[in-house]
C-alpha positions in Angstrom: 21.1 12.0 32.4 23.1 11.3 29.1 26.1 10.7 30.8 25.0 7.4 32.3 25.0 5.8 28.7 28.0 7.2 27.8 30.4 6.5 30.9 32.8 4.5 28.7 33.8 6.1 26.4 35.3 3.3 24.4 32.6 1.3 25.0 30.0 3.8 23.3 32.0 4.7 20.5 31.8 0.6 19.6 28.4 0.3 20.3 27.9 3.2 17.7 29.7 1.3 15.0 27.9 -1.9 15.6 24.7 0.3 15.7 26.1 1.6 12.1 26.7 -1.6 11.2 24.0 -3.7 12.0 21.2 -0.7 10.5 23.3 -0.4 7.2 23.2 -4.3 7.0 20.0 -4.2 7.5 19.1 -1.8 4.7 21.6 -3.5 2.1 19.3 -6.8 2.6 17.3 -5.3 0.0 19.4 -5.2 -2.7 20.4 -8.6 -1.7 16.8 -9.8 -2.5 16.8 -7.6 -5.4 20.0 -9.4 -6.8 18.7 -12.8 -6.1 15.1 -11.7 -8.0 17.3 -10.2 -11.1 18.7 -13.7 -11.2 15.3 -15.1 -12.9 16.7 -14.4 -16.5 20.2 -15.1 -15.8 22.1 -18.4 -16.1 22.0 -21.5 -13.0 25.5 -20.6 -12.6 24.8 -16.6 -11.8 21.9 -17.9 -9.5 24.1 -19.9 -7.1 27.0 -17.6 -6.8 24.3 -14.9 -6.4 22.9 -17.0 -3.7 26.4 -18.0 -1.8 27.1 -14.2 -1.8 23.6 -14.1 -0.2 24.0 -16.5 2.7 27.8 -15.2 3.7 26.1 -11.3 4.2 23.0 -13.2 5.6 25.8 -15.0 8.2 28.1 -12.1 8.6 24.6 -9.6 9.5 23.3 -11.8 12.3 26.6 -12.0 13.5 26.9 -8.1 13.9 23.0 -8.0 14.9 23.8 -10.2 17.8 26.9 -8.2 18.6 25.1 -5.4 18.8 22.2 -6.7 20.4 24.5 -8.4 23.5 26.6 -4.9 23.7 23.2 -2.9 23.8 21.7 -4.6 26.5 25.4 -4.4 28.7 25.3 -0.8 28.2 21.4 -0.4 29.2 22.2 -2.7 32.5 25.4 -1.1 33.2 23.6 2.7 32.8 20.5 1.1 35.1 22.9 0.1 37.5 24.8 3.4 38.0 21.8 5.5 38.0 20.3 3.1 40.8 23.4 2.9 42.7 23.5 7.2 42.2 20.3 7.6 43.4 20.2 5.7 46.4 23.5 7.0 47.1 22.5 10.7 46.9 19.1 9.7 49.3 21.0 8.0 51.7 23.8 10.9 51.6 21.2 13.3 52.7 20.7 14.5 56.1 17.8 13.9 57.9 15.6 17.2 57.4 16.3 16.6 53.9 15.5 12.9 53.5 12.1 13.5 55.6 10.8 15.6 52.3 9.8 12.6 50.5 8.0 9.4 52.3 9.7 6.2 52.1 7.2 4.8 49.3 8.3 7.7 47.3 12.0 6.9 47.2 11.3 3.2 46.7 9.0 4.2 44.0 12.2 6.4 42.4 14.6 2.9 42.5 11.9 0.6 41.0 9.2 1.7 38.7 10.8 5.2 37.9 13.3 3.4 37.2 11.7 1.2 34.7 10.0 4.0 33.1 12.9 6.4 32.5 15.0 3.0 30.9 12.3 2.3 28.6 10.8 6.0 27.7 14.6 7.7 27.7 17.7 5.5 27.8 16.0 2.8 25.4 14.0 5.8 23.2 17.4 7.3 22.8 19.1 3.8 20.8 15.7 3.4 19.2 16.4 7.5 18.0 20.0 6.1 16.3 18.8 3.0 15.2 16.1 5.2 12.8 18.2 7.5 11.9 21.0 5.3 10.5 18.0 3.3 8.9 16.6 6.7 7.6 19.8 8.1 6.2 21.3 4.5 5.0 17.9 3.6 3.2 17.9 7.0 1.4 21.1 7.0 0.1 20.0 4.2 -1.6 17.4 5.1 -2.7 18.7 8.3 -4.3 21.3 6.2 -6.3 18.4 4.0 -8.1 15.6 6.2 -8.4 15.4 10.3 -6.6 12.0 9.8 -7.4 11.0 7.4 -5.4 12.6 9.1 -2.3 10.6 11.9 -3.3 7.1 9.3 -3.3 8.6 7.8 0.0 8.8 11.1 2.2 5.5 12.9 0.7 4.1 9.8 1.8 6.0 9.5 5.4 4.8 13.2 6.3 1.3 12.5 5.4 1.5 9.3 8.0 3.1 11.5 10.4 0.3 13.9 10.4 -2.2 11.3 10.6 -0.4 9.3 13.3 0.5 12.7 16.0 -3.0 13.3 16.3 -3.5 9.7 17.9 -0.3 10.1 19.9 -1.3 13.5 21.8 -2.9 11.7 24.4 -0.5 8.9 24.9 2.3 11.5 26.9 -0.5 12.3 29.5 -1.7 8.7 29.8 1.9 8.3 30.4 2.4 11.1 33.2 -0.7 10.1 34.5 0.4 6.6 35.3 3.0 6.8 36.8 1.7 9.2 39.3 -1.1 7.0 39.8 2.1 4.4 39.9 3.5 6.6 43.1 0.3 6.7 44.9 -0.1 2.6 44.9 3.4 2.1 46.2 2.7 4.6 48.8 -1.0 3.3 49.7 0.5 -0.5 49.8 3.4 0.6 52.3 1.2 2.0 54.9 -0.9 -0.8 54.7 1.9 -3.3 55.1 3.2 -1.2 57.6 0.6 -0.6 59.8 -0.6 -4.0 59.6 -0.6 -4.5 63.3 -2.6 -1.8 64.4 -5.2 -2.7 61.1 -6.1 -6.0 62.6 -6.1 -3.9 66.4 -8.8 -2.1 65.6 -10.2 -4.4 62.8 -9.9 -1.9 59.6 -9.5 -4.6 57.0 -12.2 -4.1 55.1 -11.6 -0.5 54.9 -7.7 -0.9 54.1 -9.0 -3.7 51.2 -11.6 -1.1 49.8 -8.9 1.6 49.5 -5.9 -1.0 48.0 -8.9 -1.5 45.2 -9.3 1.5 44.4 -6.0 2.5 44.4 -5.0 -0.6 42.3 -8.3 0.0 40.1 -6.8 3.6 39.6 -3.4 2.4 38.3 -4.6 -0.2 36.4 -7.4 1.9 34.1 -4.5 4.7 34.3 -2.5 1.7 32.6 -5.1 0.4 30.7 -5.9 4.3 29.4 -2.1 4.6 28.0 -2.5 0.7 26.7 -5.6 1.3 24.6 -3.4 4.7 22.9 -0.6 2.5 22.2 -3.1 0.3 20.3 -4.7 2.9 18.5 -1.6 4.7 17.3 -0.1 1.0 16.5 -3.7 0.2 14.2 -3.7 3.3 12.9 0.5 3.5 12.1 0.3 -0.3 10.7 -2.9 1.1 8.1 -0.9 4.3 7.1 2.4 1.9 6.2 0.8 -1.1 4.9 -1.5 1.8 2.3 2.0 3.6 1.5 3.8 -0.4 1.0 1.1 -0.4 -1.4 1.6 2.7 -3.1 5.6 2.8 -3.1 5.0 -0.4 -4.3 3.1 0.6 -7.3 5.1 3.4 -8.2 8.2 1.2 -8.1 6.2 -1.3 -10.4 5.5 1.9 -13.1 9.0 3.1 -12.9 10.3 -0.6 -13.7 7.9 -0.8 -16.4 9.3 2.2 -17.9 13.0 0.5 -17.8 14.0 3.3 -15.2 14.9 -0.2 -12.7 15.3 -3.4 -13.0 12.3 -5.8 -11.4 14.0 -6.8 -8.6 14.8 -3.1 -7.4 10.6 -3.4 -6.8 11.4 -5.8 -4.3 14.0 -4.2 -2.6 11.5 -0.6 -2.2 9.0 -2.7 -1.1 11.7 -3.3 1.9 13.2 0.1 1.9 9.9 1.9 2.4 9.7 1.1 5.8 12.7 2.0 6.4 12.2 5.5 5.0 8.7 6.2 6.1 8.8 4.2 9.7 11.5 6.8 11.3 9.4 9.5 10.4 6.1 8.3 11.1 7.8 7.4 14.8 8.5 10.8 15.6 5.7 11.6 17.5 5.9 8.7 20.0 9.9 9.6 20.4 9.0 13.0 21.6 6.1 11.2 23.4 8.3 9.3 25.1 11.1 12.0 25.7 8.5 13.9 27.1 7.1 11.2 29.7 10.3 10.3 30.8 11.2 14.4 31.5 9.0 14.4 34.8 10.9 11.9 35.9 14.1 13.6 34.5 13.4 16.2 36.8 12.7 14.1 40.0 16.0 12.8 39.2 17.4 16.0 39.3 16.2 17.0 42.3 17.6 14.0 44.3 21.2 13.9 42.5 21.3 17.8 42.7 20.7 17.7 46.5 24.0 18.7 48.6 25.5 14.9 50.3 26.0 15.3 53.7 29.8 16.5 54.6 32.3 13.8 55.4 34.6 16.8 57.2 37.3 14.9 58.5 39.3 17.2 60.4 37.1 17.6 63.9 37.3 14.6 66.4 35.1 14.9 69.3 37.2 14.4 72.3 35.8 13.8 75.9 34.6 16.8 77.6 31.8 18.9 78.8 28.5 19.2 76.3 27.4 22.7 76.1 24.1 24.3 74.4 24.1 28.1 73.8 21.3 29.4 73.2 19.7 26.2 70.8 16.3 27.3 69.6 14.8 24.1 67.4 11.1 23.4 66.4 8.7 21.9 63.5 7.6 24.9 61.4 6.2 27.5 63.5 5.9 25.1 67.2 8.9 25.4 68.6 10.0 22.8 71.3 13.0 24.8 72.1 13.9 28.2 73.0 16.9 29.7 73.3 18.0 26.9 75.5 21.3 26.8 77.5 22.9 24.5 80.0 25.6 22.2 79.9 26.4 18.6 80.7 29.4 18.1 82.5 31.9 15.1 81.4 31.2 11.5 83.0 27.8 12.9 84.8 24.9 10.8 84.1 21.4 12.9 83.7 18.0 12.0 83.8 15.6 14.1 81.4 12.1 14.5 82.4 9.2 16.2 81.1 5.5 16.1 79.9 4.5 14.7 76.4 5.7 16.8 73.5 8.1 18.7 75.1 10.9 17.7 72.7 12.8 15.5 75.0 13.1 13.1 72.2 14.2 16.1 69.5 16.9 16.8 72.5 18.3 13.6 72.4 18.4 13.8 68.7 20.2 17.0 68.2 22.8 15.8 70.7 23.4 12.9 68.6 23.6 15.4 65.3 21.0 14.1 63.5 19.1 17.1 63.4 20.8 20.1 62.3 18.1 22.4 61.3 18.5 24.7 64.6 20.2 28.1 65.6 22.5 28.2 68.4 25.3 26.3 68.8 25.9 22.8 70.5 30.0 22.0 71.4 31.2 19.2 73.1 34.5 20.6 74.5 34.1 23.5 72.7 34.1 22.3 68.8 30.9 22.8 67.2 29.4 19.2 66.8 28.0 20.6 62.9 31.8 20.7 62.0 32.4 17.2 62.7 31.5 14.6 60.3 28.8 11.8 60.8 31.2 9.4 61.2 33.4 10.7 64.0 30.0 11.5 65.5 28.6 8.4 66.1 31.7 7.0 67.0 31.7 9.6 70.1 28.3 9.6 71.0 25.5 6.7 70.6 21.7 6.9 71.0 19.1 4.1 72.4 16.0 4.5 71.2 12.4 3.6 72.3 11.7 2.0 68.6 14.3 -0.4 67.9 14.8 -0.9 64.1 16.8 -4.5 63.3 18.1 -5.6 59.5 16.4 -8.6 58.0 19.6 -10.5 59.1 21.8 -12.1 61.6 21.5 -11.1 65.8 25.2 -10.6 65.4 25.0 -8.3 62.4 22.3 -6.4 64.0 24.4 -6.3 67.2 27.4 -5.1 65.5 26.1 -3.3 62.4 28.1 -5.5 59.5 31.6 -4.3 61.2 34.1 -7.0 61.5 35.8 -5.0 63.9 34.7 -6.5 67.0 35.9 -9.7 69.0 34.0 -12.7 70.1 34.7 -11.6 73.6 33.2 -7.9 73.3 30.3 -9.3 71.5 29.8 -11.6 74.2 30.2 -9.2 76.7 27.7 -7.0 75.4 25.4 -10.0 74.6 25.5 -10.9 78.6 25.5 -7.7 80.2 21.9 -6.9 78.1 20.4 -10.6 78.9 20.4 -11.8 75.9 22.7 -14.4 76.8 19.9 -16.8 77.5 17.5 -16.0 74.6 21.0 -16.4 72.2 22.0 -19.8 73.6 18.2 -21.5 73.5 17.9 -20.4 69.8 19.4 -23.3 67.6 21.7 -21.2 65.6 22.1 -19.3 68.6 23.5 -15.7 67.4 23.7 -16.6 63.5 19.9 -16.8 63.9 17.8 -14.3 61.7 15.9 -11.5 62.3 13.1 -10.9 60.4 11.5 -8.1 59.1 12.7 -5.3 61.7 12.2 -8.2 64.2 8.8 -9.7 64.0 9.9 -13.0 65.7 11.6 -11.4 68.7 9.6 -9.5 71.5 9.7 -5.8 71.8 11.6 -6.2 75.1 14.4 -9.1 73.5 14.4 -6.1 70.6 15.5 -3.6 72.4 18.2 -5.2 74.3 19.7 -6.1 70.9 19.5 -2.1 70.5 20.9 -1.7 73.8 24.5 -4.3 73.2 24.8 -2.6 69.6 25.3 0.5 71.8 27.0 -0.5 74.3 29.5 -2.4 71.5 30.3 1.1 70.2 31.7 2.1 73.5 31.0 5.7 73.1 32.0 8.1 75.1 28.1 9.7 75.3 25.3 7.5 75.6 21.4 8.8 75.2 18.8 6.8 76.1 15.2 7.3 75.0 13.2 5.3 77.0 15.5 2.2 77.0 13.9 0.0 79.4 10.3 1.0 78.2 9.5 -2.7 76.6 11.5 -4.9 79.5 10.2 -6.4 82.9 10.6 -4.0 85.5 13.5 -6.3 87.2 15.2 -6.9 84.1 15.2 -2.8 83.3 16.3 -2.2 86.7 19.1 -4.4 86.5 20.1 -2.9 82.8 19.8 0.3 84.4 22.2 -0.4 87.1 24.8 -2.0 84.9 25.0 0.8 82.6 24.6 4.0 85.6 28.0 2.2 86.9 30.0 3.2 83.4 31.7 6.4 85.3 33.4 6.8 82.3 30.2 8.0 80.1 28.2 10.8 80.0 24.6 9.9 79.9 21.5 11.1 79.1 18.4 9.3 79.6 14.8 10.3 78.9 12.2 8.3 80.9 8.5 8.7 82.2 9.5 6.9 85.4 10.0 9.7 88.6 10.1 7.6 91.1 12.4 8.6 93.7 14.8 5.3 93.8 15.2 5.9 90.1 15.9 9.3 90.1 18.1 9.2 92.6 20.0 6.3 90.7 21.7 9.9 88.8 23.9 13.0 89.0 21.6 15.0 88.0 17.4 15.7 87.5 16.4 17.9 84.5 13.4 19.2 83.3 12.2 20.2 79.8 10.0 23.1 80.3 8.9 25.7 78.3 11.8 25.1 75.7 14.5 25.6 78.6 16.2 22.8 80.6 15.7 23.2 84.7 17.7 21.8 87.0 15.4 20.3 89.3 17.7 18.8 92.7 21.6 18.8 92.2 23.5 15.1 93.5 26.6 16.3 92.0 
């Protein structure tokens, strides 16, 4: 996970010596205000050079802080963008048996407040780890030149504060764990709820979906609240520990300068050095407390980037020909929908798929179109094995329709041609008039600029899925599935976008559909049924 913070190379190794920098600048501020106290007996003369000296490291120490504050947060940004842009990358990569593993909420709840959690608990925890230890080491060597003693004072002192302090900070790693898992249960709870939104207010559920979101959000917040009220006890309990060993480094340093071991301004500067001695130390606990909250999420990580990306194999192109199944047995855990199923769709025929509910007409259509791949058997279209040719080349060659249209918060026309600039104006208008949207585009006053909202709630389901059907029928494919197409259109409207597409000789086409009436049927090549896991020829037009 390291390597996202240390990408450049160049760029690390600088933000090291500013780190250097800026925490041994920080540390030498105390002899600064020791010098300027040692002034007192001196001459005016000694006071204001003393003092000039003082105000050029003051300048020249905000100047690195700032430097190093500014390249700090780059590199944070820069590592939260890579690891975002990685993840999602390596979700979206997957194939589809392996993205359906985790929900939705779940891998939005990886890109936002995982996200947050590892940056602050790891990435963030790991400067904070430098910036001490430079601090630690710097403030020491200091020390060890004026008075070993008082180092000696300082870290009997540090390791008595970090015994006291690691029993308050036990808890605070399984507060931590605990909230974010009651994190991951809210953002899943909150997306079914906006997600089934319709079919709450159908059957009038609010006030069971409002109790649940309260206690879901009253979980996550006392989960919250929980890890707050550690933080708060280790911080009262930390600040009583440093401010009683201030005091006592303090009066050690007092005794030592009494004794003419020091001068009286050396008091001063221990008085600033102690916490820079004693606070790395005393932070150890919540280091490892936050190293160990963030490795949960370390793992989850893992899991995702270590998951295999789909193959972009770029030497199969599907060509047109005849689409065999030998032998295809598929199924969800121990139902299986298919059974060593064979038959084989000839080139340019156009077939209607019938069958009861459950059958697997659906899971058919899907492993035609390669995005299931979790079967035995083999499926070729003219002989090469559709699992040997990449995603790409596969949706080029064959297109799906389904029942469920999904559109992009966008444009009709990006939704139409799916953000490719390929396309002309006339194809796009063909498409857009053979589907009848033609008249829906040109009473809208930004006619096919005009937005979609979320997956289309201001078009009907039936305008919907004829933006499904042009994107489709803009691809051009050589195999066209249809699941239920014309399920959400007026019967004259379907039957008229049936008949348009049925006189594409040039496609093979599959279409599953409820409908058995004999003028439709009879519209195609060729009847099958899906029974039993096999396919059945049931009357042969060809």
């Amino acid at each position: 996970m390291i390597r996202y913070m240390t990408k450049k190379k160049l760029l690390t190794i600088f933000v090291i010596f500013l780190m250097i920098a800026s925490g041994v600048g920080g540390t030498l501020f105390s002899l600064v205000m020791s010098a300027l106290i040692d002034c007192v007996s001196e001459q005016q003369d000694k006071l204001i050079s003393t003092l000039l000296y003082s105000l050029l490291f003051v300048v020249i120490y905000i100047l690195l802080e700032a430097g190093y504050n500014y390249v700090k947060a780059y590199i944070i940004a820069e590592t939260r963008k890579n690891l975002k842009n990685n993840l999602f990358e390596h979700i979206y990569l997957q194939n589809m048996m392996d993205f359906e593993t985790q929900s939705s909420a779940e891998y939005i709840n990886e890109l936002s407040n995982n996200i947050t959690i590892i940056e602050d608990t790891y990435f963030r925890n790991i400067i904070r780890t430098g910036e001490m230890l430079v601090a630690f080491l710097s403030s020491s060597l200091i020390t060890i030149i004026v008075q070993p003693v008082m180092l000696i004072v300082m870290l009997v002192l540090a390791f008595i504060t970090l015994g006291t302090t690691r029993i308050t900070t036990r808890p605070l790693e399984k507060s931590m764990r605990e909230y974010s898992g009651k994190l991951g249960e809210y953002m899943e709870e909150i997306k079914d709820d906006f997600s089934g939104f319709g079919i709450i207010h159908l059957f009038h559920m609010m006030g069971a979906i409002i109790s649940k979101h309260r206690t879901k959000n009253t979980e996550v917040e006392v989960a919250k609240r929980k890890g707050e009220n550690y933080r708060v006890i280790c911080a009262c309990v930390g600040e009583f520990v440093g401010l009683l060993s201030t005091v006592l480094v303090m009066a050690a340093a007092a005794f030592f300068s009494q004794k003419g071991l020091f001068s009286a301004g050396m008091v001063i500067a221990f008085g600033h050095l102690i916490g820079k001695v004693v606070s790395p130390i005393t932070s150890i606990p919540t280091v490892i407390a936050n190293f160990c909250a963030a490795r949960p999420i370390k793992e989850q990580f893992a899991k995702i980037l270590d998951k295999q990306k789909m193959q972009d194999m770029s030497g199969e192109v599907l060509l047109k020909g005849d689409i065999t199944l030998e032998g295809i047995t598929y199924g969800y855990g121990e139902k299986k929908v298919l059974r060593d199923c064979t038959y084989c769709f000839k080139e340019g025929k156009h077939y209607v798929l019938l069958g009861s509910s459950g059958t697997g007409k659906s899971s058919l259509l899907n492993l035609l179109a390669g995005i299931y791949q979790n079967y035995t058997g083999k499926i070729a279209v003219k002989d090469i094995d559709i699992k040997n040719v990449s995603r790409k080349n596969m949706s080029e060659a064959i297109t799906m329709v389904k029942q469920d249209t999904f559109l992009f918060n966008d444009t009709i026309r990006n939704n139409i041609t799916l953000f490719c600039d390929d396309y002309s104006e006339q194809k796009i208008s063909d498409v857009v008039e053979q589907t009848g949207l033609k008249k829906m585009v040109a009473a809208l006053p930004e006619g096919i600029e005009t937005m979609v909202h979320e997956n289309g709630s201001n078009f009907s389901g039936g305008e919907k899925q004829r933006i499904g059907l042009a994107r489709a029928l803009l691809r051009n494919s050589q195999v066209l599935l249809l699941d239920e197409f014309t399920a959400n259109l007026d019967p004259d409207i379907a039957q008229e976008l049936e008949d348009n597409i049925l006189k594409r000789k040039d496609k093979t086409i599959i279409t599953v559909t409820h409908q058995q009436t004999k003028e439709k049927l009879e519209k195609y090549d060729q009847v099958i049924v899906l029974k039993d896991g096999k396919l059945e020829e049931c009357g042969i037009r060809m």
